[in-house]
N, C-alpha and C positions, 0 to 999 in steps of 0.2 A: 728179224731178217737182216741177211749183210749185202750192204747195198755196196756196190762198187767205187771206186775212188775216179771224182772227174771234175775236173776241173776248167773244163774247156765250153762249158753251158750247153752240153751235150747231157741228155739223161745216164744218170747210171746203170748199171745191169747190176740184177742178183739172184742170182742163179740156185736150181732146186736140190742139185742134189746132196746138201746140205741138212733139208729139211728131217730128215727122221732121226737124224745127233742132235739137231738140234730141239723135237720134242722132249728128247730121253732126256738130255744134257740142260735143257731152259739157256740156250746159245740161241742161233740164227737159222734162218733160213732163207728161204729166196723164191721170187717169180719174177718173173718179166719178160716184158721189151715186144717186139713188129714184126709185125709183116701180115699180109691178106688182102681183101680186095673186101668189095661191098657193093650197094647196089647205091645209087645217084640220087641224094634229097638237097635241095637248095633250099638255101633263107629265102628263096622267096617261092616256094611252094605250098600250094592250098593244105595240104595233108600230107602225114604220115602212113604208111599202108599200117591197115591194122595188127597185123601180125608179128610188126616188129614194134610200134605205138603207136598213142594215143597224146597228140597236145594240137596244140594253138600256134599257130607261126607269130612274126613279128619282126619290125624291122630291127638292122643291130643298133646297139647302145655302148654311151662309155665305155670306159673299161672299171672297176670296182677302185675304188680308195682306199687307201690304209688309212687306219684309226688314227691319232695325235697320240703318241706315247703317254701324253700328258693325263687321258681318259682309263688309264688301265693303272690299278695299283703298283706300286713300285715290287722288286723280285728283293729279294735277301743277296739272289745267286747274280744280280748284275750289277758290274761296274758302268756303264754305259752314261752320260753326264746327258741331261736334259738339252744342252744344246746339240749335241751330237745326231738330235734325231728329228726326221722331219713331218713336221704339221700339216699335212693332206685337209682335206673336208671328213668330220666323221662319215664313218660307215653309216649306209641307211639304215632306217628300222627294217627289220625282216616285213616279207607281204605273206599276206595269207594265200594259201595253197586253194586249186579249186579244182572241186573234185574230177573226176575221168574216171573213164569204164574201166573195167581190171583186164589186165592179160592174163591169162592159162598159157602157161608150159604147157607145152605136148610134153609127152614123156623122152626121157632124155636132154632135157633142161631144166633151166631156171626164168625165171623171173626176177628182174634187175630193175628200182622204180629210181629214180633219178627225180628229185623237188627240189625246185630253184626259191629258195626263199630269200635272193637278194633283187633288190629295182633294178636289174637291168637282161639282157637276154645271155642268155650261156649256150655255146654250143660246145654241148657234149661226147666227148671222144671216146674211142676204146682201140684198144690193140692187144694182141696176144702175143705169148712168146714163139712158138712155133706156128708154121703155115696152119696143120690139123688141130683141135678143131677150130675152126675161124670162125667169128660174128659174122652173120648174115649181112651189118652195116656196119660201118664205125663212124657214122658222125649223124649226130641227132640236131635239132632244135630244140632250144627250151626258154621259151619268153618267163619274164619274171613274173612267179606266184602259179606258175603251172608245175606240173610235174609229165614227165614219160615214160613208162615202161617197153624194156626191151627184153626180149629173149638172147640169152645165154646158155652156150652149148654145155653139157656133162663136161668136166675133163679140162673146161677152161681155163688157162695158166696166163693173167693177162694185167691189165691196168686200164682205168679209167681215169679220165682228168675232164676239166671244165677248162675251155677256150674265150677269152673275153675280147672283145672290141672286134666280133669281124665284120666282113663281107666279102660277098659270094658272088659272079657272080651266076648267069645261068647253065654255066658247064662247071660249075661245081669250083674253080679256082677264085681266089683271091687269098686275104690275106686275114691274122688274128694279131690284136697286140700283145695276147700271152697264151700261153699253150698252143703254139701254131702248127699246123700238122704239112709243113712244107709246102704250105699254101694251099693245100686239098681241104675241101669239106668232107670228102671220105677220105679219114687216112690213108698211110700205107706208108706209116714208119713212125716213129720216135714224135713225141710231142717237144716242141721247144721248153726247155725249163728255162724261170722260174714257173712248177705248175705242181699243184696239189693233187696227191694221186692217191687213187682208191685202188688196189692192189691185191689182188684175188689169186690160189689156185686152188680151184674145185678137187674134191674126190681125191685130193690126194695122198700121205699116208697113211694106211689103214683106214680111207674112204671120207678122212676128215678134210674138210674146207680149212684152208689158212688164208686169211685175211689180214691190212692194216692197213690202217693212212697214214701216207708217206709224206713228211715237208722235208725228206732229206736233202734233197734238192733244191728248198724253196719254199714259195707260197705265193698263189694267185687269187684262192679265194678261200673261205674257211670250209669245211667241211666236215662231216658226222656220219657215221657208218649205223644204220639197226637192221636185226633181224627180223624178216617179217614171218618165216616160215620154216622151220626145223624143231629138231629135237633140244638145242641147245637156251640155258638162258640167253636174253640178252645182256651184254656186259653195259650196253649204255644206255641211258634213259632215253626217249623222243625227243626229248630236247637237247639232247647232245651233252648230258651229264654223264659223268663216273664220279665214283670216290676221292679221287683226287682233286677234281673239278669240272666244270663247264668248257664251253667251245665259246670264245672268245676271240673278237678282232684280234691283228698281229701288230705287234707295234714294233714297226722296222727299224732300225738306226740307218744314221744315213748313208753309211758305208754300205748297205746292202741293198740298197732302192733301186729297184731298175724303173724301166719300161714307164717310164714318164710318170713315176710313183705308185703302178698297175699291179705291180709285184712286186715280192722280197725275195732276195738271193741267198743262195747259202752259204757261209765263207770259206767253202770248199772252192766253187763257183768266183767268187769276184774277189775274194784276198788272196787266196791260191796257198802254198806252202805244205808242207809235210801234215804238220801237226794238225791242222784244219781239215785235213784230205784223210788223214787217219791214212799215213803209205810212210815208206820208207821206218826209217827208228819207232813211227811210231802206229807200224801198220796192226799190230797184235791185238788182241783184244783189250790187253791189262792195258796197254800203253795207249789206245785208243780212250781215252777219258777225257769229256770236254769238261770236268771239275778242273784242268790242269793245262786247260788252252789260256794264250796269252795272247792281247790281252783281255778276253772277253771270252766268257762261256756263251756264245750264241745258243746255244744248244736249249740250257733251260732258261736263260733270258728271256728271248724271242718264242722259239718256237713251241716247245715243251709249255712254257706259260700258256702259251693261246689253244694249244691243243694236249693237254696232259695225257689224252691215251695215243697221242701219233709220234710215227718215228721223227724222233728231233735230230738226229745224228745216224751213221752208219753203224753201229752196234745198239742200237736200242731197243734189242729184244724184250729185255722183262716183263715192261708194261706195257709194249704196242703191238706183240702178234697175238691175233688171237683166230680160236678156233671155233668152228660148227658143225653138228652130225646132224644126219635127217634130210638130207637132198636141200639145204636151206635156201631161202629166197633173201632175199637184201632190197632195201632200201638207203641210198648213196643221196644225202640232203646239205645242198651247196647254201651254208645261212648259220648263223651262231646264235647260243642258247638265248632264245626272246627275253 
């Protein structure tokens, strides 16, 4: 996928119609971005309706920590000096998931399960790119060690992210310290980056699903994509392995810490410049190459190390989009390999 050039901490766009050069070609493609409406669930409501899910309420919690640089083996590919980066409290251990009844798609969707495998509560977002088809809601609950499933329309062109430290409250407003959807519990635009985003559009060419996770932006919490239900393998394991490697804490430098060390920025986002932004001299694809960013390849240092199948940069097609046939269901698991 090619994600847009921003640098203002506003989400990027990346747009579809890219997509079918970009299966023939192994270039880019594109989905995103807001707009819709949704039906009213507060953090402090008894239930979920059934039809859209099934979890547990609770009250909100911290916001997540970044790892110590110091707990994750060194990169080849970074220059980054151990003082430069800053020592937070480790990441929790993941919690155990417990179980919930399953949702059924009616025909003409999906089935979308959302497991919070970190200690604290995540309220879960979605937006699409055009008004039709819309989610029914766009903002869940999701206490830690629960999981939710929602329904997802056919046709879906949209993003998911996870929102940390909020509160709500009984009309649906207040506030997150990362991924904040303009102060709504039900969206109805753009999530605040830095926020890690699961990145979907159904059905679309030649009836395939394209999919990736996004830290082009950033990083708010770790996150893993699997298949629960289609024709296609899955490319990653339940635990959030590939060939490459596992899903692992992000070890920020300190240049890119936001949000009272709750998230990691992109250096699109908080350095700014041409080269980091992939625009201007070096907007192209060739010239787009964080091997030849100075003075830091954030790209596979940071983000590419903690998430080896997600987009680390705005051209990082080869190894982060991938596809599914079969009407596929998905499972989106906010937590790194146990």
């Amino acid at each position: 996928m090619r994600q847009g050039r921003s640098g203002d901490r506003r989400p990027a766009l990346r747009f579809l119609p890219v997509a079918v050069a970009v299966v023939l070609a192994a270039t880019g493609f594109a989905i995103w971005a807001t707009t819709g409406s949704g039906t009213l669930m507060t953090a402090n409501s008894d239930a979920i309706p059934q039809a859209l899910a099934t979890t547990t309420m609770a009250a909100p919690s911290s916001p997540v920590s970044l790892v110590p640089a110091s707990t994750i083996p060194p990169s080849s590919t970074s220059s980054t000096s151990p003082s430069t980066t800053v020592p937070p409290p480790a990441t929790p251990k993941p919690v155990v998931n417990a179980p919930v009844a399953a949702v059924n798609a009616p025909a003409g969707s999906r089935t979308f399960t959302f497991v919070n495998r970190v200690d604290q509560t995540i309220w879960v977002a979605g937006w699409q790119q055009t008004a039709t088809p819309a989610l029914p809601a766009s903002g869940w609950v999701l206490p830690a060690g629960q999981q939710v499933s929602v329904i997802v329309p056919d046709k879906w062109n949209g993003r998911f992210w996870g929102r940390t430290g909020c509160s709500f409250d009984s009309t649906g407003h207040g506030h997150c310290a990362t991924g904040d959807c303009g102060g709504l519990f039900q969206c109805k635009g753009y999530g605040a980056i830095p926020a890690t985003l699961a990145e979907y559009n159904l059905n679309a060419w030649q009836n395939m699903d394209f999919y990736d996770v996004s830290m082009v932006d950033g990083s708010n919490l770790p996150m893993f994509i699997n298949l629960t239900k289609g024709a296609t393998k899955d490319p990653i394991s339940s635990t959030g392995c590939e060939s490459a490697g596992c899903t692992t804490p992000v070890a920020c430098p300190a240049e890119l810490v936001v949000d009272g060390g709750a998230a990691c920025s992109s250096p699109c986002a908080e350095l700014g410049g041409d080269q980091y932004c992939c625009q201007g001299q070096w907007a192209s694809r060739a010239a787009c190459d964080p091997t030849k960013w100075q003075p830091e390849d954030y790209a596979a240092a940071v983000f590419k190390k903690a998430e080896p199948y997600a987009y680390s940069y705005v051209d990082d097609d080869a190894t982060s989009t991938f596809t599914c046939t079969g009407e596929c269901d998905y499972r989106i698991t906010f937590g790194t390999t146990p």
